[in-house]
VOBA-1610 file (N, C-alpha, C; in pm, whole numbers, padded with zeros to 5 digits, always signed):
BEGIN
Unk+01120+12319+05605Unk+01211+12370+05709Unk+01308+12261+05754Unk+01258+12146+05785Unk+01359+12071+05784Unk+01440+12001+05729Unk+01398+11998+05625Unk+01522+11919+05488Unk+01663+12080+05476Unk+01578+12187+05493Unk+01714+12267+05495Unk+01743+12325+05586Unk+01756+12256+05736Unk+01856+12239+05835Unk+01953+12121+05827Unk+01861+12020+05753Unk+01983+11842+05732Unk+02022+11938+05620Unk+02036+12034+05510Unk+02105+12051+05433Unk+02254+12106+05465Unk+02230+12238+05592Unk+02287+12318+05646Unk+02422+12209+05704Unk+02362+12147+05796Unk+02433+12053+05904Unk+02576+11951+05811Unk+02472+11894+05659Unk+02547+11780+05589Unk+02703+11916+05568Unk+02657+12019+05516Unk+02750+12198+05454Unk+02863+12145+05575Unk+02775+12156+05672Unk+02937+12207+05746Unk+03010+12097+05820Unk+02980+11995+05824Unk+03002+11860+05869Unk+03128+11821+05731Unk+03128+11831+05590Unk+03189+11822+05538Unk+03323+11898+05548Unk+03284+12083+05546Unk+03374+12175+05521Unk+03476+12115+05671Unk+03457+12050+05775Unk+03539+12037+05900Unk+03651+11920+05846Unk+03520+11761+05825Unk+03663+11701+05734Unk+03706+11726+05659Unk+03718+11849+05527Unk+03821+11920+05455Unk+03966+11961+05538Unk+03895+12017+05628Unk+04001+12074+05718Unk+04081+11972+05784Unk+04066+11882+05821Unk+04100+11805+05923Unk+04192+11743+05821Unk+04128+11645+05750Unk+04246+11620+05604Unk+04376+11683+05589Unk+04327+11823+05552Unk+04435+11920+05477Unk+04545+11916+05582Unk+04535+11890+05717Unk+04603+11961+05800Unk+04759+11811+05840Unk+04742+11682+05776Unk+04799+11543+05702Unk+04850+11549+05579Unk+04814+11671+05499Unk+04833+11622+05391Unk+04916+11727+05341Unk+05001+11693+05199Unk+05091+11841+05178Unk+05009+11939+05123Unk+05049+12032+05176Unk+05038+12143+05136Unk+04983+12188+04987Unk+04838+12296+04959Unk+04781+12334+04855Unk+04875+12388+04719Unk+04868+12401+04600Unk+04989+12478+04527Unk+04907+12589+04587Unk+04969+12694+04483Unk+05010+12846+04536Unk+04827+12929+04521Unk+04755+12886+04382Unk+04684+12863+04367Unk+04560+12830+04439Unk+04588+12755+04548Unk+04488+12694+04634Unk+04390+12835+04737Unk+04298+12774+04719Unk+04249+12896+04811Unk+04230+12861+04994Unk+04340+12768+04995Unk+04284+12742+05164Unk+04385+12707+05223Unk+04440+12752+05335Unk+04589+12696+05415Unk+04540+12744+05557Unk+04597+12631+05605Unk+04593+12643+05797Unk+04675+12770+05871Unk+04663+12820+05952Unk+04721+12942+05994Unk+04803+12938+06038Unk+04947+13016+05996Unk+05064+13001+06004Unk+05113+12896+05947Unk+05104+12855+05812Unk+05109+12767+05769Unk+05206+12808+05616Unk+05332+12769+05584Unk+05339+12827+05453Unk+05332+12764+05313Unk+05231+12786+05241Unk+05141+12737+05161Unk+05311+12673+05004Unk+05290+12538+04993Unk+05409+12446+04941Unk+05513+12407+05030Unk+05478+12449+05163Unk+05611+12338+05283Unk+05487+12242+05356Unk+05540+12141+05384Unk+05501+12109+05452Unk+05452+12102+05596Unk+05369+12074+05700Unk+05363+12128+05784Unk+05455+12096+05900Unk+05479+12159+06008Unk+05589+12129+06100Unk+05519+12072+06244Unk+05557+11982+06297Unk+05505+11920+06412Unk+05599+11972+06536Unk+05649+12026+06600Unk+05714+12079+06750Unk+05712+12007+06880Unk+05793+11949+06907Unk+05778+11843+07025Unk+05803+11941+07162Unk+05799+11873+07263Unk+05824+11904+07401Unk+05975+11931+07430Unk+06029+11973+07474Unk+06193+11938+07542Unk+06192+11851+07630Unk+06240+11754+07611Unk+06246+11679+07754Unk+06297+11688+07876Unk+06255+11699+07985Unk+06330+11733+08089Unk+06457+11695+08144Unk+06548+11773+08199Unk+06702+11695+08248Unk+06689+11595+08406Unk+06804+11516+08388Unk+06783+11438+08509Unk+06827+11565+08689Unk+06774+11528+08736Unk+06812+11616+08874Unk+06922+11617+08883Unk+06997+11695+08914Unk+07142+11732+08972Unk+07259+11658+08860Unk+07187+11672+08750Unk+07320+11662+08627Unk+07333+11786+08582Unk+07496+11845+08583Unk+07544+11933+08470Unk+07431+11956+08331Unk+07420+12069+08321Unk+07354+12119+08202Unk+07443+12061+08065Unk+07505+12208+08017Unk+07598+12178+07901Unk+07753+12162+07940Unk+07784+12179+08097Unk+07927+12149+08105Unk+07955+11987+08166Unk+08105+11978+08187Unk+08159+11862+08185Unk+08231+11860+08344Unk+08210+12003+08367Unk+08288+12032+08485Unk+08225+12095+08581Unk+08288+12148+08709Unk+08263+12211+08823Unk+08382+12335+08807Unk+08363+12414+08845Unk+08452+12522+08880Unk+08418+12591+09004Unk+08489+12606+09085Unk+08531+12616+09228Unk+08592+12779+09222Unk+08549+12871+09285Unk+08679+13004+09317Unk+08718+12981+09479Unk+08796+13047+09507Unk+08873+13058+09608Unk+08864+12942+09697Unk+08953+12841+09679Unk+08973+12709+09749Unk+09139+12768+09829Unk+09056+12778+09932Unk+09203+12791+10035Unk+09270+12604+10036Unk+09412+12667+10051Unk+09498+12566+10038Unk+09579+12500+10139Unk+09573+12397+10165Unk+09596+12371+10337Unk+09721+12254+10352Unk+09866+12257+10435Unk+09897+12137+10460Unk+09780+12013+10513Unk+09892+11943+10450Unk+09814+11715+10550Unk+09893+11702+10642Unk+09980+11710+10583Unk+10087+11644+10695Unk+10185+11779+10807Unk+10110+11791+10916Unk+10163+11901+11019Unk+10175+11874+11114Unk+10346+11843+11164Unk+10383+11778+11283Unk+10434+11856+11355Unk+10405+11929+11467Unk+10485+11924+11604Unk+10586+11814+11615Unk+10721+11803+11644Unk+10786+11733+11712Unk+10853+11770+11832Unk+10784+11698+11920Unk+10814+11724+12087Unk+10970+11684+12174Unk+11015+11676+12271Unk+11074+11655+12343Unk+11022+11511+12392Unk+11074+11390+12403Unk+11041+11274+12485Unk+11074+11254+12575Unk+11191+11338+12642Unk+11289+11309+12742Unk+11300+11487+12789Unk+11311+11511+12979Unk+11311+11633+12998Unk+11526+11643+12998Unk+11555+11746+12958Unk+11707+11748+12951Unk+11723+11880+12881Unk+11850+11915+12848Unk+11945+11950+12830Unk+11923+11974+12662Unk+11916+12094+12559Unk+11932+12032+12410Unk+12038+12109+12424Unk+12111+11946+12348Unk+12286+11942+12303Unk+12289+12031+12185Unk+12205+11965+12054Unk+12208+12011+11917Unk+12053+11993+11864Unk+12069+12072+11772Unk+11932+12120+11632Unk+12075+12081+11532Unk+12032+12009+11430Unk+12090+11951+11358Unk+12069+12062+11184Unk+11919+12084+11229Unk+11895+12189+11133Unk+11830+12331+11139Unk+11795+12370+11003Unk+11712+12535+10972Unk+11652+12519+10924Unk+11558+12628+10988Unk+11382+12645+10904Unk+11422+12663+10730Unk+11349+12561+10663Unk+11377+12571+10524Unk+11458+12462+10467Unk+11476+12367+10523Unk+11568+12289+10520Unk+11478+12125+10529Unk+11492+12087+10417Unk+11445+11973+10356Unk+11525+11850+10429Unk+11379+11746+10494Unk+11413+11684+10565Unk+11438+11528+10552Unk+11455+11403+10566Unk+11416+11287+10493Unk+11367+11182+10673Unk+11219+11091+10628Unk+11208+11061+10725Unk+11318+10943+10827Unk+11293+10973+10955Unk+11396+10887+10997Unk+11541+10995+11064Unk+11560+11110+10973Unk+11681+11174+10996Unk+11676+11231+11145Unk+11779+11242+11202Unk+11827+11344+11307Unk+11789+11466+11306Unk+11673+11531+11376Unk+11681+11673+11373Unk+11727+11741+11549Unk+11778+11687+11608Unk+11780+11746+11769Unk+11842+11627+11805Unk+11888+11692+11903Unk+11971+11604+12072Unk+11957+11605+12214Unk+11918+11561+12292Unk+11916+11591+12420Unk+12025+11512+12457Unk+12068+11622+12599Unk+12144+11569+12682Unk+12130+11362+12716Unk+12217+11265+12667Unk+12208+11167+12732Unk+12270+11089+12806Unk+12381+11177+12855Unk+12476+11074+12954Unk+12443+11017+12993Unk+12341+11003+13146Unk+12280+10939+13203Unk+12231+10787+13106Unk+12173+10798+13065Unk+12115+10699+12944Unk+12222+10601+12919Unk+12371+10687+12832Unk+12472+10600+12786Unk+12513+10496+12900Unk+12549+10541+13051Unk+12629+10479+13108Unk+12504+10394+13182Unk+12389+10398+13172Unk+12279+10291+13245Unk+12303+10209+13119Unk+12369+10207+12999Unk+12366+10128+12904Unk+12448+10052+12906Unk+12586+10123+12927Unk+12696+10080+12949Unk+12688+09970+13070Unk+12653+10020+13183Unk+12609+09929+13340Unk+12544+09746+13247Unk+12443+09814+13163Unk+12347+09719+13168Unk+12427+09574+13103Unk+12511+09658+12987Unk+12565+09574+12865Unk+12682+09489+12957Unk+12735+09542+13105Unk+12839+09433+13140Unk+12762+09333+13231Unk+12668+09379+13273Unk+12628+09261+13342Unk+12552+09187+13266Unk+12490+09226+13164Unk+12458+09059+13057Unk+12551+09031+13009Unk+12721+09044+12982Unk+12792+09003+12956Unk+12826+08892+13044Unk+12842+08909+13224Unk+12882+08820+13296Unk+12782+08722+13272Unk+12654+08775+13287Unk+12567+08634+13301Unk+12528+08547+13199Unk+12590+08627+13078Unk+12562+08530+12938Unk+12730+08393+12976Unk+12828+08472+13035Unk+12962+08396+13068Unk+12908+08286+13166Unk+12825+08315+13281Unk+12812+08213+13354Unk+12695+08178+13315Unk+12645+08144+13253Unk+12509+08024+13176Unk+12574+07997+13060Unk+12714+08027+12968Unk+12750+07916+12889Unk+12838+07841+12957Unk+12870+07869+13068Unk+13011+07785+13130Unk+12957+07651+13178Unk+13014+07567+13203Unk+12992+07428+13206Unk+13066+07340+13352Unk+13161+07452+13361Unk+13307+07409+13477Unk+13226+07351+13598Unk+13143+07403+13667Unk+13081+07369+13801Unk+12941+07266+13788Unk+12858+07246+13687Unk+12797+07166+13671Unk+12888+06991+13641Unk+12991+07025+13550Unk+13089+06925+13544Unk+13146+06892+13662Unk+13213+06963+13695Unk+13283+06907+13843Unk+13199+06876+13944Unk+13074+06883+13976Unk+12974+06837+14065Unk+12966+06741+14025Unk+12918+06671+13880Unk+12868+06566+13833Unk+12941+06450+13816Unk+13104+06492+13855Unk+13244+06383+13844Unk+13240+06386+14002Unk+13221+06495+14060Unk+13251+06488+14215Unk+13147+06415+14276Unk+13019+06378+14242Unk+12920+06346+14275Unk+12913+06168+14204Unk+12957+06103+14124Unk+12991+05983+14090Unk+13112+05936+14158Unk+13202+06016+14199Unk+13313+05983+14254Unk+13296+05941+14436Unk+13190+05978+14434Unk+13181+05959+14589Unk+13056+05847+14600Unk+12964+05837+14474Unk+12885+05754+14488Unk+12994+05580+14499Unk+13110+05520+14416Unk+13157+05472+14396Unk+13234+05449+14550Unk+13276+05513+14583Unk+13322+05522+14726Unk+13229+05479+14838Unk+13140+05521+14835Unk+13034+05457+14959Unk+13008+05348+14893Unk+13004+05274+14747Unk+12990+05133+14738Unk+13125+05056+14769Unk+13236+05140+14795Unk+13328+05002+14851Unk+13346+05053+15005Unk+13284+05162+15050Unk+13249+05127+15192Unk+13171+05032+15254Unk+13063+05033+15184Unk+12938+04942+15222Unk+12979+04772+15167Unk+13108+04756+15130Unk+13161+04658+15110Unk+13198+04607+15186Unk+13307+04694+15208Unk+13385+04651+15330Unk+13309+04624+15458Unk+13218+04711+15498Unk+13168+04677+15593Unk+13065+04539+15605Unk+13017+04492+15514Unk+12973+04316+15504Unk+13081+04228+15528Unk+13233+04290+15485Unk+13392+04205+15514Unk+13424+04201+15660Unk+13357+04329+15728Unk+13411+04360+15833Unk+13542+04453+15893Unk+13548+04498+15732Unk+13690+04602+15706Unk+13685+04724+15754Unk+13563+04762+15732Unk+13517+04880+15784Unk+13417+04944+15894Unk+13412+05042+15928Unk+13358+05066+16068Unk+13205+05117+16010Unk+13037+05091+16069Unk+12940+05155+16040Unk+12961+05334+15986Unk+13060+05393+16061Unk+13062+05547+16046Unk+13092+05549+15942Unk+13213+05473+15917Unk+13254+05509+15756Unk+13150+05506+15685Unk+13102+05419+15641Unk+12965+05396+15557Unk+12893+05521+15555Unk+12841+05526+15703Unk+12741+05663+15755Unk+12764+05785+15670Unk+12934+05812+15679Unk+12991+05904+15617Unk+13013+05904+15468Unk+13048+05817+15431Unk+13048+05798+15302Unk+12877+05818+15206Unk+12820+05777+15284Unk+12648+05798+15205Unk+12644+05949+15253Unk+12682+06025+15350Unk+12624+06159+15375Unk+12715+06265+15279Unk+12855+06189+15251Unk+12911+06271+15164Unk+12848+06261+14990Unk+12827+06155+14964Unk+12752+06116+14836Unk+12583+06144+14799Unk+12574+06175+14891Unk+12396+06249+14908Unk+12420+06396+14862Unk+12534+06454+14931Unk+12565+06600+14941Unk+12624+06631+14823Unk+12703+06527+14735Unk+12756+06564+14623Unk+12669+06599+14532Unk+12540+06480+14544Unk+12443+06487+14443Unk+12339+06617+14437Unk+12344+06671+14612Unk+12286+06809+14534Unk+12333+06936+14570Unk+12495+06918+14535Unk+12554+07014+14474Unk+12554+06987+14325Unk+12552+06896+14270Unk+12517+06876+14140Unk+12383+06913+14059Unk+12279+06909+14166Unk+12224+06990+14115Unk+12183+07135+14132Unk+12282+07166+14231Unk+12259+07344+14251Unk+12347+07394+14150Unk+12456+07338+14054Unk+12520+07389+14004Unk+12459+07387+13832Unk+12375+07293+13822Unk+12238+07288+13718Unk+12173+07461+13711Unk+12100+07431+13889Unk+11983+07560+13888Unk+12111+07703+13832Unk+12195+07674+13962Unk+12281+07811+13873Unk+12307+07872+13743Unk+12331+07757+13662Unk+12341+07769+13550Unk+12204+07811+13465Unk+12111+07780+13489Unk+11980+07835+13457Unk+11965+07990+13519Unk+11965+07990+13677Unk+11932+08152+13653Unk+12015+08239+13565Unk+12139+08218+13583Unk+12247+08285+13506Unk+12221+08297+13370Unk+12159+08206+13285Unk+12068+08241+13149Unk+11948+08352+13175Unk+11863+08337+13277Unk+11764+08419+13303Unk+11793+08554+13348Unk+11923+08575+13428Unk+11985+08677+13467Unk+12016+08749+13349Unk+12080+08687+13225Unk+12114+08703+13119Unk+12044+08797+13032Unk+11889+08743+13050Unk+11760+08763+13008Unk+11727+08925+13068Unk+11733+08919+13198Unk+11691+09013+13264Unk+11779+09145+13225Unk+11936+09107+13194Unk+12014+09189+13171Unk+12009+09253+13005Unk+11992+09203+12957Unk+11937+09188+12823Unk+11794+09326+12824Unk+11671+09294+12905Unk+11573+09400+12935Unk+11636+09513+12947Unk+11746+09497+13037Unk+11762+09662+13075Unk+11857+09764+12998Unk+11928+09634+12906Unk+12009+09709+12767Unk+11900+09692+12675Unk+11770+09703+12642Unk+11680+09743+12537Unk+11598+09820+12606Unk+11605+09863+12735Unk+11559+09979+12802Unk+11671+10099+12781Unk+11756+10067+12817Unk+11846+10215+12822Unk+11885+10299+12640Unk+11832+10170+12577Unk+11861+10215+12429Unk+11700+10296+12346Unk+11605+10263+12430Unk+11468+10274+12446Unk+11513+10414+12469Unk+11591+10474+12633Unk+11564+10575+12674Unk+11688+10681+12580Unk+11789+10628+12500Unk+11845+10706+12420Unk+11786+10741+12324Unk+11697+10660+12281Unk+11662+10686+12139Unk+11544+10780+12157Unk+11443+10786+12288Unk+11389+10880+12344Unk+11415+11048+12360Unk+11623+11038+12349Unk+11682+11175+12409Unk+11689+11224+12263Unk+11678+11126+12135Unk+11671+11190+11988Unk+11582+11244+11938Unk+11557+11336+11851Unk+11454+11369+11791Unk+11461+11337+11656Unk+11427+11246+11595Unk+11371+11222+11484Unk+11244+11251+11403Unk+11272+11308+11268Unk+11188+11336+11175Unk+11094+11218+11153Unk+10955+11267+11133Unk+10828+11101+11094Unk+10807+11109+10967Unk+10839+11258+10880Unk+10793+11243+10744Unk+10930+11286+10632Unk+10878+11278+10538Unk+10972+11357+10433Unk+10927+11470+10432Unk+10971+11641+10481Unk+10943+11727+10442Unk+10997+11825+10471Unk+10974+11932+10493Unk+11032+12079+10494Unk+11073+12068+10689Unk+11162+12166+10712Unk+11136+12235+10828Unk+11057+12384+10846Unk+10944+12378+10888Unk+10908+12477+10887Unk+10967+12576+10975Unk+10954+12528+11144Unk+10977+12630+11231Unk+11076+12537+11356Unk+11160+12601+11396Unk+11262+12592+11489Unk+11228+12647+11634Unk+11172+12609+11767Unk+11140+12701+11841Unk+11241+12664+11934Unk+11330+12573+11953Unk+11432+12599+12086Unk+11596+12594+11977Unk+11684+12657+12102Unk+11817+12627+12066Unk+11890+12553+12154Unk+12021+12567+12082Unk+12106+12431+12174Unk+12133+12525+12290Unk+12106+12427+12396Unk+12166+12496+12569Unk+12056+12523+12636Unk+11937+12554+12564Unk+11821+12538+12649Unk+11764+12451+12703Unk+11690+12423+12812Unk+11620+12359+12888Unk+11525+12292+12849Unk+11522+12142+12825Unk+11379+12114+12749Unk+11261+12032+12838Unk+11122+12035+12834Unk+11082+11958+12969Unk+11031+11835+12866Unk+10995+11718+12874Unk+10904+11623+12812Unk+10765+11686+12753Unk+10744+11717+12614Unk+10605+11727+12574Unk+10631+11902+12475Unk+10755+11930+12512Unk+10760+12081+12430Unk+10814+12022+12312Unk+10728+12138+12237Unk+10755+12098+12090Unk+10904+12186+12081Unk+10977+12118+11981Unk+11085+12149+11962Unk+11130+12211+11806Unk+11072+12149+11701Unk+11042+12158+11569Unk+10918+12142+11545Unk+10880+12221+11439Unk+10755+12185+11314Unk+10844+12119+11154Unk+10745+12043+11151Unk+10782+11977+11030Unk+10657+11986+10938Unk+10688+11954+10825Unk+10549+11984+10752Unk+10600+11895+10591Unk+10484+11844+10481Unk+10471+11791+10368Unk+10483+11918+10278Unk+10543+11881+10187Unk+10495+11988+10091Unk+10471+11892+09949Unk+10461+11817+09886Unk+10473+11749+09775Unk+10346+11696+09758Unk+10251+11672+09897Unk+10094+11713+09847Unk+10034+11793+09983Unk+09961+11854+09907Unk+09885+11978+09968Unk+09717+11960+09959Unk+09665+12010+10003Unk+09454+11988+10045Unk+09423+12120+09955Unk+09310+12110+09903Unk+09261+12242+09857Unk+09104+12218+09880Unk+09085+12334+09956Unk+08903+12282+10004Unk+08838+12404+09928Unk+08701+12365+09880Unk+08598+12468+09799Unk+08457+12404+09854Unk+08386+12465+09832Unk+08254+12445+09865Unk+08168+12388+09716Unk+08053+12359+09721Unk+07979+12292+09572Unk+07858+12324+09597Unk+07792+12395+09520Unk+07651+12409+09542Unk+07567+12278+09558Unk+07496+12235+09642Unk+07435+12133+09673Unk+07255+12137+09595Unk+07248+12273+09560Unk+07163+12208+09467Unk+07174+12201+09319Unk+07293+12201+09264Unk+07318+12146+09115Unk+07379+12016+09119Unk+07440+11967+09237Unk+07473+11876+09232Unk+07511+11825+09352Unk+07505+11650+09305Unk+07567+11561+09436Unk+07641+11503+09476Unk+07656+11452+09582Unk+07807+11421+09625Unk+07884+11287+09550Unk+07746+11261+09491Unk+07787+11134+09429Unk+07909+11180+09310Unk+07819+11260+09255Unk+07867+11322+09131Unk+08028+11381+09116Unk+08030+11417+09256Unk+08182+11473+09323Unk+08283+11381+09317Unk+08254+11284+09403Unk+08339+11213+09474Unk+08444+11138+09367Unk+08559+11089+09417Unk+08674+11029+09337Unk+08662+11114+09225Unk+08640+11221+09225Unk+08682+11278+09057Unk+08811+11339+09081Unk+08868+11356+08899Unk+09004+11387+08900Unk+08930+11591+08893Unk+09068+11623+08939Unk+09079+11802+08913Unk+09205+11864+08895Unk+09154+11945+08845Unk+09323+12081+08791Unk+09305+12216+08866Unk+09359+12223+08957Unk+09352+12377+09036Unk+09451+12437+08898Unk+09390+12583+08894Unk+09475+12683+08836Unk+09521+12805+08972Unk+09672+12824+08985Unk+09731+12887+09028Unk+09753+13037+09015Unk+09717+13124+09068Unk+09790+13281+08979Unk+09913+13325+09069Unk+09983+13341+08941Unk+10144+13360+08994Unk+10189+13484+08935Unk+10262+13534+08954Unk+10321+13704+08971Unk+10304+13746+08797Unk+10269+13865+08789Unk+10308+13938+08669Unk+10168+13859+08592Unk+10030+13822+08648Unk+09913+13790+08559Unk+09914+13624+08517Unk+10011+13584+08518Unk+10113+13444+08469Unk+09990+13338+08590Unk+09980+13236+08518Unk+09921+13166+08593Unk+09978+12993+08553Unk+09942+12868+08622Unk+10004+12747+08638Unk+09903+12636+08665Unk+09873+12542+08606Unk+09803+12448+08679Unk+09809+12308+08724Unk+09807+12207+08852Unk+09823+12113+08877Unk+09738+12021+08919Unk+09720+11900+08844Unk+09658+11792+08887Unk+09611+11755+09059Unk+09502+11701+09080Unk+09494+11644+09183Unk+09358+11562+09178Unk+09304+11519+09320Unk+09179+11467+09281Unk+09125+11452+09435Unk+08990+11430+09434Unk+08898+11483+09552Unk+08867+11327+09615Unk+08922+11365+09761Unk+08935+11252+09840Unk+08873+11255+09928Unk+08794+11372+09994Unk+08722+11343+10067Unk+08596+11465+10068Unk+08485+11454+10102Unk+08362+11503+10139Unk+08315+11490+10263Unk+08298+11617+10271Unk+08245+11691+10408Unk+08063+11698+10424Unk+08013+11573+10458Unk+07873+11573+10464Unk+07806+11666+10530Unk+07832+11733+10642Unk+07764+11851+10694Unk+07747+11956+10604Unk+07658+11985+10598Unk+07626+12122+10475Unk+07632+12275+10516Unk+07691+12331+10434Unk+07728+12473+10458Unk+07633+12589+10397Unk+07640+12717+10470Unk+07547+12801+10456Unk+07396+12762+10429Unk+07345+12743+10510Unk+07210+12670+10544Unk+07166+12555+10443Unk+07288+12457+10446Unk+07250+12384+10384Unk+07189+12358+10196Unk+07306+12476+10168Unk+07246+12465+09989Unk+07429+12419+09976Unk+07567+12439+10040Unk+07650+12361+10023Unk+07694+12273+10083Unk+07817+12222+10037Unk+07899+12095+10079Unk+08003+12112+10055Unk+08147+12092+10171Unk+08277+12055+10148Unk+08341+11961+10009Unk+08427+11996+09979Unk+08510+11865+09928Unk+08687+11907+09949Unk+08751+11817+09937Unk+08847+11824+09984Unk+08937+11742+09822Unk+09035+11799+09789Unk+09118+11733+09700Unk+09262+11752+09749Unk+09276+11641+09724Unk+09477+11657+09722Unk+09549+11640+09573Unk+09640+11744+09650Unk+09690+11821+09521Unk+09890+11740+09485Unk+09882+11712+09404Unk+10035+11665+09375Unk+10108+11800+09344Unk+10158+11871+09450Unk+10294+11976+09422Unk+10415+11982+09381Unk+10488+12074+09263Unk+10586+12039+09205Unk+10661+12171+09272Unk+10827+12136+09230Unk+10906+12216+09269Unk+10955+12285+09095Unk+10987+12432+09065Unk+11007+12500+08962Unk+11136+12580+09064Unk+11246+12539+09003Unk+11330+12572+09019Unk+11436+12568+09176Unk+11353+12522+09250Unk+11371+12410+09380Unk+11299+12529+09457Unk+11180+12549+09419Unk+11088+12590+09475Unk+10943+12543+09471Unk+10842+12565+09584Unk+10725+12468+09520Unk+10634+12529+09479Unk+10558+12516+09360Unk+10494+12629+09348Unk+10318+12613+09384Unk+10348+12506+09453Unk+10212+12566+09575Unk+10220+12576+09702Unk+10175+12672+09759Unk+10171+12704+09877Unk+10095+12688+09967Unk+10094+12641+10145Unk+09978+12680+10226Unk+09953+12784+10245Unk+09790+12803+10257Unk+09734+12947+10287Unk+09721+13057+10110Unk+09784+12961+10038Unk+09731+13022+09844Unk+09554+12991+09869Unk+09507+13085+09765Unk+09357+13054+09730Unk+09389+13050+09555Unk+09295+12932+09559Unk+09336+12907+09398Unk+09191+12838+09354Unk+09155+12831+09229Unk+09033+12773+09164Unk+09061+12640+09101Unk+08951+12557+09130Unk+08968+12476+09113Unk+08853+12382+08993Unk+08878+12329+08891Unk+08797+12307+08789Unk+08762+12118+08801Unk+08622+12044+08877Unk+08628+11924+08899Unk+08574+11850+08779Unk+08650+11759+08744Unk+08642+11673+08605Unk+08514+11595+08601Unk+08363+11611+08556Unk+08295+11501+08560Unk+08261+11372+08508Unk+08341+11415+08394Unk+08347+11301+08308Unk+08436+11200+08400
//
């Protein structure tokens, strides 16, 4: 009984390393009476790995982001106010009317202004005249040696006996007095520079308050909207014009926050595509400048913000504020 259970045991202890072998080694010919399951008998066998997993929040098989409906927004949107309450003389321009910064768009009343200018500009004229003049410091300073010289041949005479104590007396009280008129005609000459000075303040004030009664443009751009005319009443702080950019424009979209991150976003280049009349569509460069860290719709998105370089087709621009357009973000 027991030599043929060790017989049994040696049987099948072998038939396993058969198997185990075969399953290393190529394949039986056709002939063979034994193949592993699912196995096709003259191929070799096939080994099947794992897929490896992707990194978190990388693009699958694309290169890009695609964005729908990115409303399209001015940057640059100025109110320009009134600085001065008055009188508007002139609007220089019309809504639609391309602006350059620096230019004239409005006037207020400034008479007042001109002739406090006018006032200001003659009296630093006098006092620049009397602080270069020289006439009264000179003639003090000859009149004032001339009398010193004089009380020394008073005080001569009077050791000779030629002359009387008064003279002397008089002669030193006139030569004391010369010397400071000589120097009041110094100080004069100094305030009269400072006067100069002072006059000077109030002609870069009154030019302060003209340039106040102007309205000048801050950017290069369109006029959008016109809200007063000439002859109306203006107070300090009413807007008078809108001005606005058009040559770059914002286009905001949202990003799913869980395919991806902001890292992944940020400084990338993008191409909004445009749809324009008759199915016809257009697309323009831009690139994403800023991110909106607060997260949207409970927090599965995120802002981004790109600015868009706008062209003119035919001296028109063909992007607009308030367009919704798609936007495709470059990840590479």
């Amino acid at each position: 009984m027991f030599a043929f259970r060790a017989t049994r045991y040696l049987l099948a202890s072998s038939l396993a390393t058969a198997c185990l072998a075969n399953s290393f080694l190529p394949a039986q010919d056709a002939g063979s009476s034994f193949a592993l399951p699912g196995r096709v008998p003259g191929q070799p066998a096939k080994v099947q790995l794992a897929e490896p997993s992707r990194p978190i929040g990388l693009a699958t098989a694309e290169n890009h982001v695609d964005l729908q409906d990115c409303a399209v927004h001015l940057i640059d949107d100025i109110d320009v106010p009134a600085r001065e309450s008055g009188l508007l003389r002139g609007v220089n321009v019309v809504e639609g009317q391309v602006v350059k910064q620096g230019e004239l768009l409005a006037q207020i009343d400034d008479q007042l202004a001109q002739r406090q200018l006018e006032e200001a500009k003659l009296k630093q004229n006098i006092a620049t005249e009397k602080a270069e003049d020289n006439t009264d410091v000179e003639a003090a300073d000859k009149k004032q040696k001339l009398l010193a010289v004089m009380y020394d041949r008073k005080a001569k005479l009077l050791r000779d006996s030629s002359a009387s104590q008064e003279d002397v007396e008089t002669a030193r009280f006139q030569k004391e007095t010369s010397f400071f008129e000589y120097l009041k005609a110094q100080r004069d000459k100094k305030l009269a520079a400072e006067e100069a000075k002072a006059e000077g303040v109030k002609v870069n004030a009154a030019n302060d308050s003209i340039a106040r009664h102007q309205l000048v443009c801050p950017i290069d751009g369109h006029v959008f909207q016109v809200f007063k005319e000439p002859g109306e009443w203006v107070a300090a702080g009413d807007t008078v014009l809108r001005v606005a950019r058009m040559n770059k424009l914002k286009a905001t979209g949202l990003v799913d926050a869980t395919l991806y991150s902001a890292q992944q976003i940020a400084n990338r280049n993008v191409v909004i595509t445009i749809q324009l009349a008759r199915e016809q569509t257009t697309q323009l460069p831009g690139k994403i400048v800023y991110i909106d860290y607060e997260r949207k719709e409970g927090g599965k998105k995120f802002q981004v913000w790109a600015e868009i370089d706008n062209q003119q087709v035919d001296g028109q621009w063909v992007l607009n504020p308030d367009d919704y357009v798609s936007m495709r973000i470059l990840l590479n």
